[in-house]
C-alpha positions in Angstrom: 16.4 6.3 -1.4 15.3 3.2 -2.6 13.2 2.9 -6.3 11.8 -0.7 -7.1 8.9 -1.9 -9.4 6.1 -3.5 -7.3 4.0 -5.9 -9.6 1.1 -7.3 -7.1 -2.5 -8.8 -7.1 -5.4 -8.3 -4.8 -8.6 -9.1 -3.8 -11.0 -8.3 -0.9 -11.7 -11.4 1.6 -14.1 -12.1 4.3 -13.3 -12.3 7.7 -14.1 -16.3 7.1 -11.3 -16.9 4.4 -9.0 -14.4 6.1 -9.2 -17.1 8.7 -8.5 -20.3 6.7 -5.5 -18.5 4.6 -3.6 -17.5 8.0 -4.5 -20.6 9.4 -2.9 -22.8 6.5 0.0 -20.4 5.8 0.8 -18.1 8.9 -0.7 -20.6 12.1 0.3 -18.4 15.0 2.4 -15.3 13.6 1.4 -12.0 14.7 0.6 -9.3 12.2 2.2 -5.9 12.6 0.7 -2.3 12.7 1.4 0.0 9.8 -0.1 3.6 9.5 -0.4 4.7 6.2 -0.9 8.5 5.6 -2.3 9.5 2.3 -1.2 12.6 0.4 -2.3 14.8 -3.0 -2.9 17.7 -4.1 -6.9 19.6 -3.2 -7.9 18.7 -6.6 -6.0 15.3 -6.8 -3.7 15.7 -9.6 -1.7 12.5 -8.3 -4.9 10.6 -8.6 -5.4 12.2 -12.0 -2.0 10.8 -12.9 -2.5 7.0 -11.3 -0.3 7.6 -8.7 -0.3 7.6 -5.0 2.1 8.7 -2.4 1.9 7.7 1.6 4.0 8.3 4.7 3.8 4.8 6.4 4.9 4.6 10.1 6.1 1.3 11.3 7.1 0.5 15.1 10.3 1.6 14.8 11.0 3.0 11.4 9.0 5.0 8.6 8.9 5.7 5.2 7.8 8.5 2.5 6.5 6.5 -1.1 5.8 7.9 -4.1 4.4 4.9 -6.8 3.8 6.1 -10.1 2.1 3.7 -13.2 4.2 1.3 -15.7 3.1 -1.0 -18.5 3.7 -3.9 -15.6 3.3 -2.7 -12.2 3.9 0.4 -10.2 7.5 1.7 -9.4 7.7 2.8 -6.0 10.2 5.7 -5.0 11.1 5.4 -1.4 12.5 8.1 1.0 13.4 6.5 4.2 12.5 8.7 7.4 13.4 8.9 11.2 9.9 8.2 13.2 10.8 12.0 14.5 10.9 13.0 11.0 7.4 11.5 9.9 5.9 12.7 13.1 6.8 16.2 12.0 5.8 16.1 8.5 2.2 14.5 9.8 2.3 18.0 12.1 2.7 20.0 8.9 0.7 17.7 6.9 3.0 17.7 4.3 6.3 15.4 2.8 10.1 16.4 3.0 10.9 19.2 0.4 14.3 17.2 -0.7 14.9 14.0 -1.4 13.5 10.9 -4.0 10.1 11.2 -4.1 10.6 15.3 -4.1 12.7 14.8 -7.5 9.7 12.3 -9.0 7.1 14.4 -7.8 9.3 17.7 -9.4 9.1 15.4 -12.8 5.5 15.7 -12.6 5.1 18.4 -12.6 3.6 18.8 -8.9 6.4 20.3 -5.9 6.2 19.0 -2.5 4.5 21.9 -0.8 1.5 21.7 -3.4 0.4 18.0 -1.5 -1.3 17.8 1.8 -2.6 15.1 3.9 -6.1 13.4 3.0 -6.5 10.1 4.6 -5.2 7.8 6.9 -5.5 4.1 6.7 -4.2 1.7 9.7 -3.2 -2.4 8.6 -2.2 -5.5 10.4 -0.5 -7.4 8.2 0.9 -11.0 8.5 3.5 -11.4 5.9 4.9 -14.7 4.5 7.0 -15.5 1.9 5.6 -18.4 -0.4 7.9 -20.2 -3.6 5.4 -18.1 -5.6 5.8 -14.2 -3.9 5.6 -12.5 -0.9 2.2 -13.0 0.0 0.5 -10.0 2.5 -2.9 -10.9 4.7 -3.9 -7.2 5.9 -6.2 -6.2 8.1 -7.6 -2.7 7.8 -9.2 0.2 9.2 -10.2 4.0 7.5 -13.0 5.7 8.2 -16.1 3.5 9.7 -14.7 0.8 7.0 -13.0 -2.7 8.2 -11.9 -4.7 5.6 -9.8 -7.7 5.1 -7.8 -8.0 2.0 -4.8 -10.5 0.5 -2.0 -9.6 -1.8 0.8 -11.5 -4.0 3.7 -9.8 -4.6 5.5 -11.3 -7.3 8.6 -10.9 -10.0 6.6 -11.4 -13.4 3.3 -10.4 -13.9 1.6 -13.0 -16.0 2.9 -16.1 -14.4 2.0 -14.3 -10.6 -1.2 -13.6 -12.0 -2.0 -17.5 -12.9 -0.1 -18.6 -9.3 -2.4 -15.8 -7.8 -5.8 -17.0 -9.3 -4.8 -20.4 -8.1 -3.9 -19.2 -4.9 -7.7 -18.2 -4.3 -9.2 -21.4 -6.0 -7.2 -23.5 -3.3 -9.8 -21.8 -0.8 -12.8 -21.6 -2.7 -12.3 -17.8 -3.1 -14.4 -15.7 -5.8 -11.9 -12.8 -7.5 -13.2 -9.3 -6.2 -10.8 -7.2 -7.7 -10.1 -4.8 -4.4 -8.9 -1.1 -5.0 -5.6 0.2 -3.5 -5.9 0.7 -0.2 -5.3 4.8 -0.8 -8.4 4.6 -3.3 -10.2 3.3 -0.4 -9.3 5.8 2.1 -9.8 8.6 0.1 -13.5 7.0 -0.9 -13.8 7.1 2.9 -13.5 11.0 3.5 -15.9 12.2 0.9 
């Protein structure tokens, strides 16, 4: 189990500026394919609450998340998983009943066996790590959607947001505030 807070910014790009940021700050390294499973309740209650809670699969690893609002950020609760394990819990369509993100979701008020699977939402992503955060370039597919999006990670919010913003002047790019990527996959199904 891992908890840590996650304080990032977004915005949507086109394919055009996707281009020019990897080609200035990631020339020739190769994204790598995450599948992101989406889970709530029928009615959304998690949603309801700002929160969101995936099973991502890497190539050879994979991951439960639970991220719940705070006044800066979003802390994420992390239950590392075997691939074996996530492939059975997509089977079921359902998360472990022990664990981290159990206990969180317990505090909730919601139990484990209450959320189901929803959405699915697959990213390339090129990572690199820049003086002023981790910065992500994803590529992404849900439904018939294709979008291209860029985040900064960073440690404190108000300073990230200014290197952010100045970030996307360096390329021209207009703010487009992008919704979380399990927004836009749930937008997807209905």
């Amino acid at each position: 189990m891992t908890e840590q807070i996650e304080i990032e910014y977004k915005t949507l790009l086109t394919n055009t500026q996707f281009a020019a940021i990897k080609a200035k700050y990631a020339p020739g390294k190769n994204a790598f394919v995450q599948e992101n499973y989406y889970f709530d309740t029928p009615d959304f209650r998690l949603k309801q609450l700002q929160c969101g809670l995936r099973i991502r699969i890497f190539e050879d690893s994979a991951e439960c998340t639970l991220k719940t609002p705070l006044k800066e950020g979003l802390l994420e609760t992390t239950d590392h998983l075997s691939l074996e394990q996530a492939q059975t819990l997509l089977q079921t369509q359902t998360i472990l009943p022990h664990g981290s993100v159990a206990q969180k979701l317990a505090s909730l008020g919601i139990q484990p066996d209450q959320v189901r699977l929803l959405a699915d939402l697959k990213t390339a992503r090129i990572q690199i790590d820049l003086p002023i955060g981790e910065l992500a370039l994803d590529e992404s597919w849900y439904g018939k959607n294709h979008d291209y999006e860029l985040e900064l990670e960073v440690s404190e919010a108000s300073k990230g947001k200014q290197d952010f913003l100045d970030l996307l002047a360096e390329f021209g790019i207009r703010y487009q505030p992008a919704k979380n990527k399990i927004v836009r996959a749930f937008e997807a199904i209905v």
